[in-house]
MIROZA-826626 format. One record per residue (C-alpha): residue in one letter; x, y, z. Coordinates in steps of 0.001 Angstrom, whole numbers, padded with zeros to 6 digits, always signed. Layout:
% MIROZA-826626
AXYZ...
This chain:
% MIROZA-826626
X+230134+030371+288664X+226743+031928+289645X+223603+030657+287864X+221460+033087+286037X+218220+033320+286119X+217553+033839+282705X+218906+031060+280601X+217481+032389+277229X+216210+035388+275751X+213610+035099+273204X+213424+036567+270014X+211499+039060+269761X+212093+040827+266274X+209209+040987+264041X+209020+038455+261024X+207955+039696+257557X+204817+037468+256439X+203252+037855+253049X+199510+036793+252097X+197149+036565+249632X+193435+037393+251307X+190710+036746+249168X+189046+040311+247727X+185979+040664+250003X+187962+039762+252861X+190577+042829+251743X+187540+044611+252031X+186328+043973+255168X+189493+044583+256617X+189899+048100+254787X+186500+048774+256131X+187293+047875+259548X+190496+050013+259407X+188640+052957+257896X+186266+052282+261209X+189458+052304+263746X+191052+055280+262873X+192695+057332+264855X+191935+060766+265362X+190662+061263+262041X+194130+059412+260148X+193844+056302+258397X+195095+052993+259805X+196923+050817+257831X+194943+047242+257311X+198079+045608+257225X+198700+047236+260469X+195634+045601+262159X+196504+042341+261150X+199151+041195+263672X+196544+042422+266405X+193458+040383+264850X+195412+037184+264914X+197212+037487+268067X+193078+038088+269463X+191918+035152+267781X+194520+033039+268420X+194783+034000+272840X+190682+033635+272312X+190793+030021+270999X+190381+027367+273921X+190779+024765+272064X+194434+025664+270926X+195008+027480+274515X+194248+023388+275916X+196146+022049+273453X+199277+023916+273665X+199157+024118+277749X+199183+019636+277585X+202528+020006+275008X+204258+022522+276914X+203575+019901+280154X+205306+017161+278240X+208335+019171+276909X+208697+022813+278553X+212059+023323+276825X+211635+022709+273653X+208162+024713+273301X+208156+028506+272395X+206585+031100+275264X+202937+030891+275107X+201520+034425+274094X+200527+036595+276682X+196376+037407+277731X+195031+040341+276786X+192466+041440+279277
C-alpha cells in the first residue's frame, strides 16, 4: 500500500465561543468597528474579534517560544501552530 503524505487533516470548522467583555471594553471594540468599516457599512464587533486575538496571540513571543519547545518534545500530539501574518 502506498503511503500518503497527508496523514491527518485538521479541523478547520469554526467553534462558537461566547463571552462576557466588560462594558467599556464593548465600547472600545464598537468604536473600533465603527472606525474599520467598510465602504461606508458597519462591521460587526463580534466580527473583529477572531482577527484581534489571532494578532495578539501570532504577536506574543513569549507564547510563540513556548509553544515552538512543546511541539519539539511531542510533534504529534500538539495542534498546528497558527500561521504569520505579515
Amino acid at each position: 500500500m502506498t503511503k500518503l503524505r497527508i496523514t491527518e487533516i485538521p479541523d478547520e470548522k469554526p467553534v462558537r465561543v461566547t463571552v462576557d467583555l466588560p462594558a467599556d471594553l464593548h465600547r472600545d471594540l464598537v468604536a473600533y468597528a465603527a472606525l474599520v468599516s467598510q465602504n461606508g457599512q458597519p462591521v460587526d464587533p463580534a466580527r473583529l474579534m477572531p482577527h484581534m486575538i489571532r494578532a495578539f496571540i501570532t504577536s506574543d513571543r513569549g507564547f510563540r517560544k513556548l509553544r515552538q519547545g512543546v511541539q519539539r518534545r511531542n510533534p504529534k500530539t500538539q495542534p498546528p501552530a497558527a500561521p504569520e501574518n505579515g
